[in-house]
C-alpha positions as CSV (number, residue, x, y, z in Angstrom):
1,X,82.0,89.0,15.3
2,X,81.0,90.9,12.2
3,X,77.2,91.6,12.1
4,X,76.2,91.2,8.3
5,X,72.8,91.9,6.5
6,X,71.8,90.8,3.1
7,X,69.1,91.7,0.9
8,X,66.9,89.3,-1.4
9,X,63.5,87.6,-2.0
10,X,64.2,84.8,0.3
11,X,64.8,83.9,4.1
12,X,68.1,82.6,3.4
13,X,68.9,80.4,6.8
14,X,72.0,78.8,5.4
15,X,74.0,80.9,2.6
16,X,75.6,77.8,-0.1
17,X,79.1,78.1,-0.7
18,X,79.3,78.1,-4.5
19,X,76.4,79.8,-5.6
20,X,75.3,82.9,-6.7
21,X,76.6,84.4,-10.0
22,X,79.9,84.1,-11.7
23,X,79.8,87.9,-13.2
24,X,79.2,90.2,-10.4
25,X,81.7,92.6,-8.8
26,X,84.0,90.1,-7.1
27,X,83.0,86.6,-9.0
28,X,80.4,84.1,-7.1
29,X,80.4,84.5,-3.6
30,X,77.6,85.6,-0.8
31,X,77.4,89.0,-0.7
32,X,76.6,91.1,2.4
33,X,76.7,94.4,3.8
34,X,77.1,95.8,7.2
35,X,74.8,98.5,6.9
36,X,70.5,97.7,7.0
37,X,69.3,100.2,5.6
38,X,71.3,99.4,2.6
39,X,70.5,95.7,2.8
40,X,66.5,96.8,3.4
41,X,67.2,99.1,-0.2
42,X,69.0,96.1,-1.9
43,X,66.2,93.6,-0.8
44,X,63.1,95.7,-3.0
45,X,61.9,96.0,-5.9
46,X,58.9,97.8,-7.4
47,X,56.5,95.3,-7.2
48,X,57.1,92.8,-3.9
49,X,58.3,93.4,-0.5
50,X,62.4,92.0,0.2
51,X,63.9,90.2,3.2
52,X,66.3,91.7,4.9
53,X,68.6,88.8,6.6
54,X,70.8,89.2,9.6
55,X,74.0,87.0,10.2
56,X,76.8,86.9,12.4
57,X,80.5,86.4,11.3
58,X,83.2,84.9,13.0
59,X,86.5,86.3,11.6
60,X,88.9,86.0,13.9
61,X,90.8,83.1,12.2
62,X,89.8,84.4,8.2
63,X,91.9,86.3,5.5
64,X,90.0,89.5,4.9
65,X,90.8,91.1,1.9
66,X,89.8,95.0,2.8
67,X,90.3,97.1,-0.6
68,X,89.4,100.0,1.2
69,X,92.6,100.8,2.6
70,X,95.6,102.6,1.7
71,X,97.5,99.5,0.7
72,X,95.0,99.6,-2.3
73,X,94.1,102.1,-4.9
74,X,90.9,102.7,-6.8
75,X,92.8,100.4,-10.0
76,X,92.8,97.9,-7.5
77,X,89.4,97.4,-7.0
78,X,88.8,98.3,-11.1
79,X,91.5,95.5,-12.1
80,X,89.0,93.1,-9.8
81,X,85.7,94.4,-11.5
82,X,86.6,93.8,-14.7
83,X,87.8,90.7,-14.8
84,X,84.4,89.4,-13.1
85,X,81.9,92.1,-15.3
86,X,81.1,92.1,-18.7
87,X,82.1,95.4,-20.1
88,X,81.0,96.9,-23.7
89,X,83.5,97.2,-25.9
90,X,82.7,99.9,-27.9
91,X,86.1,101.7,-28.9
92,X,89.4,99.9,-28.6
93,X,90.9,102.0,-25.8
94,X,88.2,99.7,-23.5
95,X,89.7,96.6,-24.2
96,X,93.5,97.5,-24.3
97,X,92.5,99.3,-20.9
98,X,90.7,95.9,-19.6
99,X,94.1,94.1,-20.3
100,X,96.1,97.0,-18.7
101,X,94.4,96.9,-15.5
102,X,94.1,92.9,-14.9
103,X,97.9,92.6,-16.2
104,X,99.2,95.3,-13.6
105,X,96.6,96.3,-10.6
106,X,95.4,92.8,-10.3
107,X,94.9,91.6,-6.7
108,X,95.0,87.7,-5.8
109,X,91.6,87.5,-4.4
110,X,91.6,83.6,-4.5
111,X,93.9,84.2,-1.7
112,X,91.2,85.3,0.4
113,X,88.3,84.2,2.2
114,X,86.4,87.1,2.5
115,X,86.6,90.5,0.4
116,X,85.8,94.2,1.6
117,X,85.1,96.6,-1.2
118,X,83.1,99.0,-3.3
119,X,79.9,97.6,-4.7
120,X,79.3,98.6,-8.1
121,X,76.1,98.1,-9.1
122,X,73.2,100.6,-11.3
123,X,74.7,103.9,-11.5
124,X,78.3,103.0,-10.1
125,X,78.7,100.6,-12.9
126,X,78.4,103.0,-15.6
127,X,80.8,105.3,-14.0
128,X,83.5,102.8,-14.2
129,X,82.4,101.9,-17.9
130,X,83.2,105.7,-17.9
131,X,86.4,105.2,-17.0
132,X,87.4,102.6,-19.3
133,X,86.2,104.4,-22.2
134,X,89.1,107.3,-21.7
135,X,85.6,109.2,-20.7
136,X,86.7,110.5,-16.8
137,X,89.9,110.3,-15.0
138,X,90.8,108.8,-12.2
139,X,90.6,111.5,-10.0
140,X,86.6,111.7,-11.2
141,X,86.4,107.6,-10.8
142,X,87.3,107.8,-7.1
143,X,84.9,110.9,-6.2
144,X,82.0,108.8,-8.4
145,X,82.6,105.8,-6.4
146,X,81.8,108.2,-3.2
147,X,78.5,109.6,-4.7
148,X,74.8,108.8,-3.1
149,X,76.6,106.8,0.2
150,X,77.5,103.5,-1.7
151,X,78.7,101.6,1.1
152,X,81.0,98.6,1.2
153,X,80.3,94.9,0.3
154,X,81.1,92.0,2.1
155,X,82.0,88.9,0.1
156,X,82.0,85.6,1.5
157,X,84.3,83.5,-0.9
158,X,85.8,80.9,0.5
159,X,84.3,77.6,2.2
160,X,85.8,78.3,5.2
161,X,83.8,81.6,5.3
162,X,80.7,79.9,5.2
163,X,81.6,77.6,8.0
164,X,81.5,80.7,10.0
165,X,78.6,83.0,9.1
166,X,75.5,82.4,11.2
167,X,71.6,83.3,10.6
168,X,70.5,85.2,13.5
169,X,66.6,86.2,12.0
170,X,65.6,88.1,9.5
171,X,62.9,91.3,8.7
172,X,60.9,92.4,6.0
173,X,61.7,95.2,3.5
174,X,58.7,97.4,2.9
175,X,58.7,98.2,-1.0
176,X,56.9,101.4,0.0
177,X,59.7,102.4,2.1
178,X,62.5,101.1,0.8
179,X,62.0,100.8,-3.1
180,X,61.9,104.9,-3.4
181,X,65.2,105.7,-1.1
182,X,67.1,103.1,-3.4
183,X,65.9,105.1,-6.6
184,X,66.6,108.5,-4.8
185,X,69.9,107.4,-3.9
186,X,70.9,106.3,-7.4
187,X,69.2,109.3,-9.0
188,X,71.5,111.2,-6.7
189,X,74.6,109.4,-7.6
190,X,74.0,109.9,-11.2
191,X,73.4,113.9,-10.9
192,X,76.1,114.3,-8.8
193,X,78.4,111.8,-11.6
194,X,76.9,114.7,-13.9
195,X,78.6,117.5,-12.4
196,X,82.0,116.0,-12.4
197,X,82.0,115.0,-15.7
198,X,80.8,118.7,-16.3
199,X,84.1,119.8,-14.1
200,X,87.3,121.0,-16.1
201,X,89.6,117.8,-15.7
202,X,93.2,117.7,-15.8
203,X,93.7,114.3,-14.3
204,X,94.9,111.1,-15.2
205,X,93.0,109.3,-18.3
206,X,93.1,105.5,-19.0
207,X,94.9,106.4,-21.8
208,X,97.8,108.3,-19.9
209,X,97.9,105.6,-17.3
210,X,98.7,103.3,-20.2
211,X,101.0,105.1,-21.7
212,X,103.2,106.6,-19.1
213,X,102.8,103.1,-17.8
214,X,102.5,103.7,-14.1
215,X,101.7,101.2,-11.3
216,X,100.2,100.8,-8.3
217,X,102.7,102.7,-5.8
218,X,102.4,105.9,-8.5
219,X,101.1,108.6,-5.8
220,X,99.0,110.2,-8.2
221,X,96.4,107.2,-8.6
222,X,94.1,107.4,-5.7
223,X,93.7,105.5,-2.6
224,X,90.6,103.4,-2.3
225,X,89.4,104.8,0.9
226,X,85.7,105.4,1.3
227,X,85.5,109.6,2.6
């Protein structure tokens, strides 16, 4: 059994497979996190208390796609985000790069009933923007990703996952409490994204990636493992 939390408005008794929205990080699915305090921070907003819900998931019989492990590098997870984001395309080196990553770092996620990854939401989502605008290298995405204790994500995506999740209660987010540690931790994220950009960087561009035309198994992309 996993033991899942997710944040909202709502006492959500019974997630719906096939809701939710089509453009976030990993397409429509129900998505979760195994830590509280994140799901409390997730749950408020400035003006009215959130609901922290708590579920129980069988997974002994589902596919888990975990993107945090060495199999997978940090283009992994970007080939995934930006075929479900929408990304400004401001110069052209954001949509070649777009292409570049779906066409070779591409996982099958369809494949999967449940996904395990980065969650890119507020600050985290500019720093890959960042990225794809030839901005930071690589080397500068994958410490980002690690800034202000992101934690992981987990998806539910397939109807099969559903079938197993169960509602075991539920608690209420205090705006009060939980409201300011969610902006503290993205107003950390973003001064410590500050001082990398600030840092001499002799990395890996999306522009050198593309042309030197490297892949997954190239040992100078980064692993997607959370430090």
């Amino acid at each position: 059994m996993i033991e899942l939390y997710h944040g909202s408005t709502e006492i959500i008794r019974k997630p719906t497979f096939g809701l939710g929205r089509v453009h976030n990080d990993y397409g429509r699915g129900f998505y979760c996190t195994e830590n509280k305090e994140l799901a409390n921070e997730w749950a408020c907003s400035s003006v009215k208390d959130g609901i922290c819900n708590h579920y129980q998931l069988e997974d002994k019989h589902l596919k888990i796609l975990n993107l945090n492990t060495e199999e997978y590098s940090i283009l992994n997870w970007m080939a995934i985000l930006v075929a479900n984001r929408v990304f400004r395309i401001d110069v052209p080196i954001t949509g070649r790069a777009k292409r570049y990553l779906e066409e070779h770092f591409m996982v099958n996620v369809s494949a999967y009933d449940v996904i395990i990854g980065y969650r890119a939401d507020d600050k985290y989502y500019d720093f890959a923007n960042a990225f794809l605008s030839n901005t930071i290298t690589v080397e500068q995405l994958a410490r980002a990703m690690r800034l202000g204790t992101l934690g992981e994500q987990v998806v539910l995506k397939s109807k099969f996952a559903f079938e197993n999740i169960e509602f075991k209660g539920y608690s209420v987010a205090d705006k009060e409490v939980y409201f300011p540690k969610r902006d503290k931790r993205n107003e950390e994220a973003g001064c410590g994204f500050d001082r990398i950009c600030k840092e001499a960087a002799d990395g890996l561009y999306m522009i050198d990636i593309m042309r030197s035309e490297l892949r997954n198994d190239d040992p100078r992309i980064p692993r997607n493992i959370p430090e």
